[in-house]
DRENKE-875514 format. One record per residue (C-alpha): y, z negated, x negated; residue in one letter. Coordinates in pm, 1 decimal. Example, Ala and Ser with C-alpha at 12.3 -4.5 7.8 and 13.67 -1.06 7.14 Angstrom:
BEGIN
+----------+----------+----------+----+
!        v !        w !        u ! aa !
+----------+----------+----------+----+
!   -450.0 !   -780.0 !  -1230.0 !  a !
!   -106.0 !   -714.0 !  -1367.0 !  s !
+----------+----------+----------+----+
% end
This chain:
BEGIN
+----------+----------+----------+----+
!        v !        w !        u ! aa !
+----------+----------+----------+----+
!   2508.4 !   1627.1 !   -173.3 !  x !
!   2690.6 !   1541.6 !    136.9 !  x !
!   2809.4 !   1899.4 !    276.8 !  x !
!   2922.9 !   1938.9 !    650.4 !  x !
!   2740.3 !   2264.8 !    807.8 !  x !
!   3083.9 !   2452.9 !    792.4 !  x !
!   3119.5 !   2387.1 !    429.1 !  x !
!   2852.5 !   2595.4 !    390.1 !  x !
!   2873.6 !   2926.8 !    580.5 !  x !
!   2937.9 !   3229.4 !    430.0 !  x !
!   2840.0 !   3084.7 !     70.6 !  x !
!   2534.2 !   3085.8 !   -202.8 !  x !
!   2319.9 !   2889.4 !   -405.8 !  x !
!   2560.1 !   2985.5 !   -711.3 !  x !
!   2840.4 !   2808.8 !   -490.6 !  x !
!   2669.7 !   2465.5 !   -524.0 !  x !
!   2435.7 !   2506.9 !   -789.6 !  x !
!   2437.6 !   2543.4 !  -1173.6 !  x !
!   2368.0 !   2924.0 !  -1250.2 !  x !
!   1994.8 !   2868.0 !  -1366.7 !  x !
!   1952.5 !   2683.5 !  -1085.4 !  x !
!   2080.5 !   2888.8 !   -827.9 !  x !
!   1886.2 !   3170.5 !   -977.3 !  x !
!   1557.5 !   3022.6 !   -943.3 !  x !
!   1663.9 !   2899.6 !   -562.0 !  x !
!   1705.7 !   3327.6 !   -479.8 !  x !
!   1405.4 !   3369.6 !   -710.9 !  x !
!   1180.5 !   3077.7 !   -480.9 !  x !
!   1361.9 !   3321.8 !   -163.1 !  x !
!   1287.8 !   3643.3 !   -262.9 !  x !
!    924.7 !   3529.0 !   -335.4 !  x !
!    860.6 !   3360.5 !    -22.9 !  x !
!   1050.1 !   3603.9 !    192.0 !  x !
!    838.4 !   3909.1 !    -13.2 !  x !
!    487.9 !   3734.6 !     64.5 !  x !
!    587.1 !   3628.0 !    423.1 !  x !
!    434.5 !   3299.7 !    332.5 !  x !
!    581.3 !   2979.0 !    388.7 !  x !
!    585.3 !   2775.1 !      6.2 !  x !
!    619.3 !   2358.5 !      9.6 !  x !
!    818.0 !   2295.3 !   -370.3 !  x !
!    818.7 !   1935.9 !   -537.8 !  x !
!   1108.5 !   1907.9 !   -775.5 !  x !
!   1263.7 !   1677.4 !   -987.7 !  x !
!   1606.5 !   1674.5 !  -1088.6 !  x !
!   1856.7 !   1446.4 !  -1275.3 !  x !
!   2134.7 !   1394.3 !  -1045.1 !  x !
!   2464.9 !   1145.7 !  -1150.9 !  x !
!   2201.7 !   1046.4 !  -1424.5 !  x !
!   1934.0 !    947.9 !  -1222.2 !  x !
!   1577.5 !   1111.0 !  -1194.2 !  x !
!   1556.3 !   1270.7 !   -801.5 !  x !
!   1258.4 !   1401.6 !   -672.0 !  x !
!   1309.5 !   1648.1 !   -386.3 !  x !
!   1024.8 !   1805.6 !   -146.5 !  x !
!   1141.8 !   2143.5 !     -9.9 !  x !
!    982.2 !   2349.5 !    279.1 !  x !
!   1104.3 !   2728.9 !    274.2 !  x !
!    927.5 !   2908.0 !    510.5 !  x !
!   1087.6 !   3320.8 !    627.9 !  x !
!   1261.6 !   3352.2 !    904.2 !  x !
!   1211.2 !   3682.0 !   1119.3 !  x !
!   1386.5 !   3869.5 !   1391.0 !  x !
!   1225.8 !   4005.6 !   1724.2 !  x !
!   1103.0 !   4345.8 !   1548.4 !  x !
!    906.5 !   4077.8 !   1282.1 !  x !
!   1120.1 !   4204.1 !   1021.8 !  x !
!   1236.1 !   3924.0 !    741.7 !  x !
!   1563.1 !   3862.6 !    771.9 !  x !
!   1622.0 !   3516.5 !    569.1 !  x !
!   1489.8 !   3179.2 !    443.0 !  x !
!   1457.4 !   2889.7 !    645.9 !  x !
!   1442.0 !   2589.8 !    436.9 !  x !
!   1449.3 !   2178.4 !    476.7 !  x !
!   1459.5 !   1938.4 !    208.9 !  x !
!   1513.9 !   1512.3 !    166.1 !  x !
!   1467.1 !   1304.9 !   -107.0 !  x !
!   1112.4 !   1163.9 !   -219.6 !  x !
!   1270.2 !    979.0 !   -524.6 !  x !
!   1153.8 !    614.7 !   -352.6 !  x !
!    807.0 !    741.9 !   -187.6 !  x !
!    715.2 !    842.0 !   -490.4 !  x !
!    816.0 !    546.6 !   -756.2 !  x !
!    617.6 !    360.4 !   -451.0 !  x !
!    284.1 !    567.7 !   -487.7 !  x !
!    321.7 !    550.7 !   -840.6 !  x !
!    385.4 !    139.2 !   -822.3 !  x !
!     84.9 !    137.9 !   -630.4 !  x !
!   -107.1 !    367.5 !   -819.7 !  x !
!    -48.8 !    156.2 !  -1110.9 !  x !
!   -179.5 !   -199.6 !   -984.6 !  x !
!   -467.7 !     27.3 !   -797.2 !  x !
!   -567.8 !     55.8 !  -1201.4 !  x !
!   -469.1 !   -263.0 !  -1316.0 !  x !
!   -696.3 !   -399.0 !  -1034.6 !  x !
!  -1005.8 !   -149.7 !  -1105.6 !  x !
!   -971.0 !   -244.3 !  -1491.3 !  x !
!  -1000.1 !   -680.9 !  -1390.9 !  x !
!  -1282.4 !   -588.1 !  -1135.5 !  x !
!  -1465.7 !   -351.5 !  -1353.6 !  x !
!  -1416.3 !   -548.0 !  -1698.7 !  x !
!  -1499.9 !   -874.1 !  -1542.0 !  x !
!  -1783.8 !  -1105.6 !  -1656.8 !  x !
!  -1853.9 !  -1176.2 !  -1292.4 !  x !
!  -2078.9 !   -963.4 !  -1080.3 !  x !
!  -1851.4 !   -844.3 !   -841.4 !  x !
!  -1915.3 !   -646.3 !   -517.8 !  x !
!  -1807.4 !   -543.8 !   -185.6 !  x !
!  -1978.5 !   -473.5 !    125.1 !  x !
!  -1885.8 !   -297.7 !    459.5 !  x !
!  -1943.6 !   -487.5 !    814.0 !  x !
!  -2253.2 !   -356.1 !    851.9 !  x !
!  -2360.8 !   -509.3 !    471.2 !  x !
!  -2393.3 !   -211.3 !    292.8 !  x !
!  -2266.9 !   -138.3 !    -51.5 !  x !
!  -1948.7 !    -12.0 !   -118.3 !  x !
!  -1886.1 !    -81.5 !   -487.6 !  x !
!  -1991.8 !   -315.1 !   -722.7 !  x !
!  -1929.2 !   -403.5 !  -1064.6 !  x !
!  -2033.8 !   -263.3 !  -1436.5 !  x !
!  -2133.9 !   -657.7 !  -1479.5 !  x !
!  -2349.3 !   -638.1 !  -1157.4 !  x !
!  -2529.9 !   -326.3 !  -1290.6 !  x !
!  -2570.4 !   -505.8 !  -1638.8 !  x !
!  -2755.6 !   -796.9 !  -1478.3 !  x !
!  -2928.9 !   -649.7 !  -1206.8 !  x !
!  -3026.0 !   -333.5 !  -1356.8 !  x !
!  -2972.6 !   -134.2 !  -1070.7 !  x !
!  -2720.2 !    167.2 !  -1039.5 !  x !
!  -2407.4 !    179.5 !   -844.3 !  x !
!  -2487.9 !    509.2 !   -698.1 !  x !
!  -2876.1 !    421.5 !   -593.9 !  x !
!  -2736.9 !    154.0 !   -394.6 !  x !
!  -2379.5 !    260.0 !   -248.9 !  x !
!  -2369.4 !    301.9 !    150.9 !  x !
!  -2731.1 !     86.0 !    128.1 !  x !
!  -2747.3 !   -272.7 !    282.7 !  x !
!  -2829.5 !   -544.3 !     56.8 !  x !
!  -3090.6 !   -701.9 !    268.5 !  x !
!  -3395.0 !   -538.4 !     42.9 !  x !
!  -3219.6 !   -709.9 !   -258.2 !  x !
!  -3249.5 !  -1092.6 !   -103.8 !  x !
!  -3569.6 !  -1293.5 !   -121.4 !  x !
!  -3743.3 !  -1288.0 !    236.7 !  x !
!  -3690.5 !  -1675.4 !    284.4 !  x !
!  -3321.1 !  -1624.3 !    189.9 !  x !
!  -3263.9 !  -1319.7 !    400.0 !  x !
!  -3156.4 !  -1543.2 !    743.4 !  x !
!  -2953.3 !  -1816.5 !    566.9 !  x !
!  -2789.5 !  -1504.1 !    404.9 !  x !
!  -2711.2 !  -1276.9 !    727.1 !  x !
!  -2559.4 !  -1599.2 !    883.0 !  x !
!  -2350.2 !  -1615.1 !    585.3 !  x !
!  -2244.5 !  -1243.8 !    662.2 !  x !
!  -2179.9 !  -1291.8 !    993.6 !  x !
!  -1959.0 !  -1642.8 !    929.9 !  x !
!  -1788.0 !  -1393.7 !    669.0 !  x !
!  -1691.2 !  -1127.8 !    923.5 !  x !
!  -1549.9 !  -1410.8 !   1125.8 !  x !
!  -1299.9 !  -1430.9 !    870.0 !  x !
!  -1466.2 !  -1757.4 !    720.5 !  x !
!  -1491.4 !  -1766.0 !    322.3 !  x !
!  -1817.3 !  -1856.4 !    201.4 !  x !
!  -2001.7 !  -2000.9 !   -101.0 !  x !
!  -2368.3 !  -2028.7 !   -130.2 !  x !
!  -2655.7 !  -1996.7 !   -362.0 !  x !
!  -2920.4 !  -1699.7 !   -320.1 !  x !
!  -3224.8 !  -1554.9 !   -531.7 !  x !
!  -3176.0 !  -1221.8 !   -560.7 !  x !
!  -3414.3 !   -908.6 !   -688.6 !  x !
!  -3330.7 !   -728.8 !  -1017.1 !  x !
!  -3436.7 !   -375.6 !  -1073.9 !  x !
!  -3759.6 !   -527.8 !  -1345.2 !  x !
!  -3895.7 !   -715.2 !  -1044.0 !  x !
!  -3749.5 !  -1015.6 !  -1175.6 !  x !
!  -3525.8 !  -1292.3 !   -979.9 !  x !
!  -3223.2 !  -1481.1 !  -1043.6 !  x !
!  -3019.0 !  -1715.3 !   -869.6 !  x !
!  -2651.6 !  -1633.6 !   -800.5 !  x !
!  -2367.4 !  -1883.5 !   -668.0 !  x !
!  -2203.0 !  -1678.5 !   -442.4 !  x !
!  -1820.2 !  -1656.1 !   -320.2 !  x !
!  -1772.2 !  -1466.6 !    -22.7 !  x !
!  -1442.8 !  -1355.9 !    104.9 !  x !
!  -1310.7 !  -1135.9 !    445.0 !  x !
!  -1101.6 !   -834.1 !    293.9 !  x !
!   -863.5 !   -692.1 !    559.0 !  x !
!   -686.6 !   -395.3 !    690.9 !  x !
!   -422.1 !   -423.7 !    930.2 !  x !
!   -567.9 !   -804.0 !   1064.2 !  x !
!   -914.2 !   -704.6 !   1078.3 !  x !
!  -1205.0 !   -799.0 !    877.0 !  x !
!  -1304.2 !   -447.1 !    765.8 !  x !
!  -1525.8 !   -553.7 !    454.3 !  x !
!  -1646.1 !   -847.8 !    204.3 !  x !
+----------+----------+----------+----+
% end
C-alpha cells in the first residue's frame, strides 16, 4: 500500500482493510493495549495474487499520567528474507542428506583440531560415536609415528593449503586402518575457520 501520512488521519483499519481483517487489526489493539505488552505478529497475506509475508511490531503508546492511550505500530515486508531463509534452509538439507548418506567418511574439524561433526559412514567404520568425540581433538585417534606428519598437515591446512595424505588411524575395537585423506580450508568471511 502506498498511503501518504495525510491519507490516513482521522481513519480506521475498516477504511483500508477487508472487514475480517480490520477486525482482527482492533482485536491485535485492544489485546496489546489491554496487557500493556508490546506483541511482534508474522503474517502472511495474498496481496495482487501474490503470497506477502509481513512482520508487525505493535507496542501501546501512553501519555504522561501512564495511561494507554493508543497503538504504536511498524510494519515492512519479509516476503524476500524469508523465501531466502527458506532457499537456504533447503540446500542446508540437501547438503546434510549428501554428507550424511555418503559412502565416504566425512568430517570436519575446528582450528584447534577438534571434532565438529562427522559422518554416519565415519561412525560405521570407526566405531566410535559422534557425540563421544565432538569438541575432542583427533590427535588420540592417529598412530604416534603419524601424529607429526599429521599436525603439519593441519597446520599447512589452516594456511589455506588443501591437502591429501595417507594416515593409520585407531578404530573403537583397537584395530587400525589406513585412510587416504583430502583435506580442505572451509571459510567464513576470508578466514580459515575450520577443515
Amino acid at each position: 500500500m502506498k498511503i501518504q501520512p495525510d491519507e490516513i488521519i482521522g481513519k480506521t483499519d475498516y477504511d483500508f482493510f477487508n472487514k475480517g481483517l480490520a477486525e482482527k487489526y482492533r482485536a491485535d489493539d485492544i489485546r496489546i493495549m489491554e496487557s500493556g505488552e508490546t506483541e511482534y505478529i508474522e503474517e502472511k497475506y495474498i496481496q495482487n495474487g501474490q503470497e506477502v509475508i509481513v512482520q508487525t511490531v505493535k507496542t501501546p503508546l501512553e501519555n504522561e499520567k501512564g495511561n494507554t492511550i493508543g497503538i504504536l505500530g511498524i510494519f515492512w515486508d519479509i516476503t524476500e528474507r524469508r523465501q531466502i531463509e527458506e532457499a537456504l534452509k533447503e540446500s542446508e538439507e540437501r547438503y546434510r542428506t549428501i554428507i550424511e548418506y555418503s559412502n565416504d567418511m566425512i568430517w570436519t574439524l575446528d582450528t584447534e583440531g577438534r571434532f565438529l561433526f562427522f559422518n554416519k559412514r565415519s561412525e560405521e567404520i570407526t566405531g566410535f560415536k559422534l557425540e563421544d568425540w565432538q569438541g575432542k581433538s583427533f590427535a588420540p585417534l592417529i598412530e604416534q609415528d603419524d601424529l607429526p606428519k599429521v599436525i603439519e598437515v593441519f597446520h599447512r591446512t589452516l594456511s589455506g593449503e588443501p591437502q591429501q595424505y595417507e594416515v593409520s588411524v585407531k578404530k573403537e575395537d583397537g584395530n587400525n586402518i589406513i585412510l587416504l585423506v583430502n583435506t580442505a580450508p572451509i571459510y567464513s568471511k576470508e578466514k580459515v575457520v575450520e577443515q
